[in-house]
N, C-alpha and C positions, 0 to 999 in steps of 0.2 A: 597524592599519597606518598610518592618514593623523596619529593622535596621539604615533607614535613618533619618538623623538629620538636619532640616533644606533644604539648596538644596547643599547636598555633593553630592560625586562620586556616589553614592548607587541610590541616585533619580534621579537623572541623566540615570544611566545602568536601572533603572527600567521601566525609557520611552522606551529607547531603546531595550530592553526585551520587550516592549508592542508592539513595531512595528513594530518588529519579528514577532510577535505572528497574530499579525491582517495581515499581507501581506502574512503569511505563509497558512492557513488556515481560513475561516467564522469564526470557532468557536475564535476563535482572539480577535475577535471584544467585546467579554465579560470581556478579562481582566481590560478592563477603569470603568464598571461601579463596580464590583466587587474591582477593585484597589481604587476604592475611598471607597466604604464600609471598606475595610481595614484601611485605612488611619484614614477613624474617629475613629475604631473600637483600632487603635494600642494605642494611648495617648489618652487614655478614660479615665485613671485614671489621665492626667496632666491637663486635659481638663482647671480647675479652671486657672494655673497656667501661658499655655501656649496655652490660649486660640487661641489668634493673630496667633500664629506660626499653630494650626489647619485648621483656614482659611484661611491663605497663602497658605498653601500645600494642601489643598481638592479643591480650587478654579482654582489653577496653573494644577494641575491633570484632573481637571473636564475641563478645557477648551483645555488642551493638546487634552484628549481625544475625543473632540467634532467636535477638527481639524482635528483628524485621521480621525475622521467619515466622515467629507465632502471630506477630500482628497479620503477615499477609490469610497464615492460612486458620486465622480464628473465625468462626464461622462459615468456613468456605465450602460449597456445594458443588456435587460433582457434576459434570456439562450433562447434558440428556444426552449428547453425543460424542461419545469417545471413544477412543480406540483399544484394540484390545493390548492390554501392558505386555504380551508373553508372543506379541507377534516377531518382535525383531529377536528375538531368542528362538523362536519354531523356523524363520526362515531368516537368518546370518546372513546370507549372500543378498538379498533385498535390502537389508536394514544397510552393508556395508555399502552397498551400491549408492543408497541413500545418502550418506554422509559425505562420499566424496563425490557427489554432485553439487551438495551446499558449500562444502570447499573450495571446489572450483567456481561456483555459480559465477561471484563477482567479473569472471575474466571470459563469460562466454554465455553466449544465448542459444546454444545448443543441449543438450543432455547429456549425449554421450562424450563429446567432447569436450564438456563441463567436465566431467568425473575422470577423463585424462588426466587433465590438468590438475583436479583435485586431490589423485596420486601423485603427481610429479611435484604439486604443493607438500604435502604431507612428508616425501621423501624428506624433500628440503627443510622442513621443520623439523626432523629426526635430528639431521644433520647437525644443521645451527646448535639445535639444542645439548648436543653432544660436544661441538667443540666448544661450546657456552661452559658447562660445567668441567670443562679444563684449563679453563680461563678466568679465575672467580676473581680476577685482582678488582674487574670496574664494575661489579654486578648493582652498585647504587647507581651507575647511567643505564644499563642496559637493564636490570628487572622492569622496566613497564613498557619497556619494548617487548621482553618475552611474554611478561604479563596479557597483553592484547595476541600473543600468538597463541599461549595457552587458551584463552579465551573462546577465539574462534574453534578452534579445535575442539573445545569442550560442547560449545555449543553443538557444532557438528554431530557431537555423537549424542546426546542428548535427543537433538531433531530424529534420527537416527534411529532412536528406541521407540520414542514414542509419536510419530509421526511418518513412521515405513510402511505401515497398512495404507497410508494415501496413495502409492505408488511413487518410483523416484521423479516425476515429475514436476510433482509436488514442492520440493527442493530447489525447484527454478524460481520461486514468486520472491519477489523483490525485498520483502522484510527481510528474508533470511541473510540477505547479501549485505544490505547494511552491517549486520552483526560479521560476516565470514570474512570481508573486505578488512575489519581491522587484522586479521593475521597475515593478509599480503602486506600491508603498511609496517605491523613490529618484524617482519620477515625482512623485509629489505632495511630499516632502521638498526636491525640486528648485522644482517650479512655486511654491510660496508664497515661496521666498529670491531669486525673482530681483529683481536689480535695476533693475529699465526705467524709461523716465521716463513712460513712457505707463501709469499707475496699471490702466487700465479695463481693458487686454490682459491685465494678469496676474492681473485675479480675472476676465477671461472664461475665462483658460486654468485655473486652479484651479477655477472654478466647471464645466466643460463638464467636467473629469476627473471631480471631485465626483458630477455627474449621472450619469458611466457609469458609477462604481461602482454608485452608488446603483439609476441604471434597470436595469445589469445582474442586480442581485441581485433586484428585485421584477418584471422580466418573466416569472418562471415564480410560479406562484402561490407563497406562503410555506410553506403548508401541506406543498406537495410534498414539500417540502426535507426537512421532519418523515419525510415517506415515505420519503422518498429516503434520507433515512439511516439509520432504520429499517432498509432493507432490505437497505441495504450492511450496517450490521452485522450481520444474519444471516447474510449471504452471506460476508464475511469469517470468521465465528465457521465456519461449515458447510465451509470452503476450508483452514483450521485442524485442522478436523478431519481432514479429506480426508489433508493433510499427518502428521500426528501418528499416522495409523493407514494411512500409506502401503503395509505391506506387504501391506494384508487388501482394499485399494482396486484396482479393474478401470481399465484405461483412460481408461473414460468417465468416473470421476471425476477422475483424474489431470490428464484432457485441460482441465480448467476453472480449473486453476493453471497451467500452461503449454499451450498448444499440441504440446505435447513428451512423452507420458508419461515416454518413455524416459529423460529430462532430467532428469527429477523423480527419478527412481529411483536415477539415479548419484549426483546431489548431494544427497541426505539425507545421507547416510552422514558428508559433512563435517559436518553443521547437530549431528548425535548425537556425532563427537567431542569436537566443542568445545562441546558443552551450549548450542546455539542456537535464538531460537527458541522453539517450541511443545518443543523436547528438553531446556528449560532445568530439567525435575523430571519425575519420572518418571510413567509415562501409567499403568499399572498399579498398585492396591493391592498390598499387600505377599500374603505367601504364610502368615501367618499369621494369618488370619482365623477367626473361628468360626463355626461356622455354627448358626444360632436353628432353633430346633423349628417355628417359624410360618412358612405362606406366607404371601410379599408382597403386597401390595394393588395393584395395575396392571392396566393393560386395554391390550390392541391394538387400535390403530384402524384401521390401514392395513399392509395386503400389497403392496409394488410399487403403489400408487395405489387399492389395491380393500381395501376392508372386509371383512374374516373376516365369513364368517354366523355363528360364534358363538367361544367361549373354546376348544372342541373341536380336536383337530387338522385341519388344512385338507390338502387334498393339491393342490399349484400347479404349472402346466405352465412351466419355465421357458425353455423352448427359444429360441435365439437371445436372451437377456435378457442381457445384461452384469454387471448390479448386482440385488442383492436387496437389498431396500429394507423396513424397518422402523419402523412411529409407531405411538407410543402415549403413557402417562404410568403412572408407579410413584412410591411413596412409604413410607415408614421411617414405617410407623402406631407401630409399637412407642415410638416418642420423638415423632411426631406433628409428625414435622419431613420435608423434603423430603430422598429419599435418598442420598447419599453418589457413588452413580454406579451404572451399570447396564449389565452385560455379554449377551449373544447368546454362548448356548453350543452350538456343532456337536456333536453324535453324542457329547454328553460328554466331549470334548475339545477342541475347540478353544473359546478365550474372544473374540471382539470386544467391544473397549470401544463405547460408546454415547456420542453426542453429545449429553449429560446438560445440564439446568437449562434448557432452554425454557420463555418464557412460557406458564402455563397460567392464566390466571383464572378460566377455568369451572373449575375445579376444584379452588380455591380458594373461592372461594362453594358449590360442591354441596357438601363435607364442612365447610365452615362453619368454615377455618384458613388465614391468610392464609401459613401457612409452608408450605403447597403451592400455592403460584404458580407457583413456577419446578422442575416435578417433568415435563415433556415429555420426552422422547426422541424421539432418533432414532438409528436403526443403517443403515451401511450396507456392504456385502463385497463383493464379485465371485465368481459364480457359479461359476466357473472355478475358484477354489480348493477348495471343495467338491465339484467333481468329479462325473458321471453317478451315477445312483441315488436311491436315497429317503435323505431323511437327518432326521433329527428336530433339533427347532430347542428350545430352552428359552431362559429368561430368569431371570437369577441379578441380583439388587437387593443391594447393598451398603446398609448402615445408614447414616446421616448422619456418624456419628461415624469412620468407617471401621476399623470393628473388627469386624465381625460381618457375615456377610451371609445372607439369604435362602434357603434351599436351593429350586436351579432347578425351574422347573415349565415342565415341556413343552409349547409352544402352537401349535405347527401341524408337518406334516410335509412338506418340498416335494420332486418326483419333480421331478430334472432329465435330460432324455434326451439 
């Protein structure tokens, strides 16, 4: 947008950039008014010259974006679940707390120490933006550097109003930091262009951002980070699934992708029209499988958090239990390759898929092949669908190549009352 001339290819991809940005996420909806601040802000200094050519393009901009607007919100329905509009105005000190934890998010995995930084950010943006507008000789190089720090910051408060009744923890989840991240990036792209006459303010100012990136990122140890995201992607992979095998999933699991099961329930059914998502191929082998003479090689480790006493049928009390819960490890010995995927069959009819290819290493060193690493399972259902009674449980292992599977062997029987 700040290198377009006239209405070339550039303001052109710049609409089209915008309606990316507004159909991809809410916070979207800021790039039109913020894109038109830039626009004046880019030929500030042609303004005398080519004035005409300012309100052709701030007027063409201003009404594109006006169009978005009614396109996005024509027909639009309010959530069953939202928050009350009047809360970050009844409690100020939450909502503010709130914004500069989003601020800081990008530079820290803590909360409180997010919202540090998200004030020492925010100073810094004052600043900038103050010796900016003393500075207007190059604002056609630097408006879309400020542009992305307005940005952030906008959003921030935004998040702020109408996402402060979540509490400020809420502020930590990772969308937000994509979007908050672009004001540390026009923050430091700003700070080294300025032009002062006092040399030492501007690399104390580049040098003090410098540091809070830098201290924010090494106040928690490094290691962690390894952990940490490690464990998000479990946890996204296992949320994945949750999602992908929603019909066979109790509440409790539901409840960990939204706060909402009910939410979840309605809106798959969009994600599966339009092949989105974990619905983008299909979850289920095909129906012409063969089935091998040989039983499969796998062991159960865990019932609901308890270890079978043996391979024998177990008989389990599930009363008040939400989720039956299933870990173990299979493998496709016949090709000596990790299996293909692995179903949970009820009373010989119903199939749940399996949250197939978890790290195993022990079990790749005990049978001494490093292509059963990744042969873990895990199954999980809601009780509820199965229904009071005794009901016999089997495990059916697909081959690696997905053509052949396992015929099911029966590994415990659980009496739900």
């Amino acid at each position: 947008l700040a290198e377009s001339k006239r209405f070339d290819w550039r303001f052109g991809l710049a609409i089209l950039c915008g309606l990316a940005s507004t159909f991809s996420l809410a916070g979207g909806l800021l790039v039109w008014p913020i894109g038109l601040i830039q626009i004046l802000l880019t030929d500030r200094t042609q303004a005398k010259r080519l004035w005409g050519l300012d309100i052709v393009k701030s007027i063409t901009w201003a009404i594109t974006g006006i169009a978005v607007y009614i396109l996005y919100f024509t027909g639009y329905t309010q959530p069953q679940h939202t928050v009350n509009p009047l809360y970050s105005l009844q409690h100020p000190g939450i909502a503010g707390m709130f914004g500069l934890v989003a601020i800081g998010n990008p530079l820290n995995i803590d909360q409180y120490t997010a919202a540090s930084i998200g004030m020492l950010l925010l100073i810094l943006y004052i600043i900038v933006a103050i010796a900016l507008f003393y500075r207007p000789q190059a604002w056609k190089l630097k408006s879309p550097f400020f542009s992305l720090v307005l940005f952030a910051v906008t959003v921030a408060g935004v998040l702020a109003i109408t996402r402060a009744e979540w509490g400020e923890g809420t502020a930590m989840v990772s969308r937000y930091a994509t979007m908050t991240v672009l004001g540390v990036i026009g923050l430091y792209a700003l700070t080294i262009s300025l032009d002062l006459q006092n040399i030492n303010y501007k690399y104390f100012l580049s040098g003090f951002l410098c540091s809070l990136v830098v201290g924010g990122l090494l106040v928690t140890d490094i290691a962690a980070y390894f952990s940490i995201g490690y464990n998000m992607h479990s946890e996204r992979r296992l949320a994945a699934y949750y999602l992908e095998t929603y019909q066979y999933q109790s509440d409790e699991n539901l409840g960990k992708l939204l706060p909402w099961p009910d939410v979840v329930r309605e809106q798959v059914p969009t994600l599966i029209k339009y092949k989105l998502n974990v619905f983008s191929g299909p979850l289920l082998p095909g129906n012409d499988l063969k089935p091998l003479s040989t039983e499969p090689l796998f062991y159960i480790e865990e019932v609901n958090g308890k270890r079978p006493p043996s391979q024998e049928p177990v008989s389990l009390q599930l009363a008040g239990v939400e989720t039956l819960r299933i870990k173990g490890w299979a493998i496709d010995q016949n090709n000596g390759k990790a299996a293909g995927n692995v179903l949970v069959v009820i009373d010989g009819k119903l199939e749940v898929p399996a949250l197939y290819g978890l790290d195993r290493p022990d079990i790749a060193v005990f049978h001494k092949n490093n292509n059963y690493r990744y042969s873990g399972f895990e199954v999980a259902l809601a009780t509820s669908l199965i229904g009071p009674g005794q009901h016999d449980i089997s495990i059916k292992v697909i081959s690696a190549d997905g053509k052949d599977y396992y015929r099911p062997v029966k590994i415990l029987t659980i009496d739900i009352k």
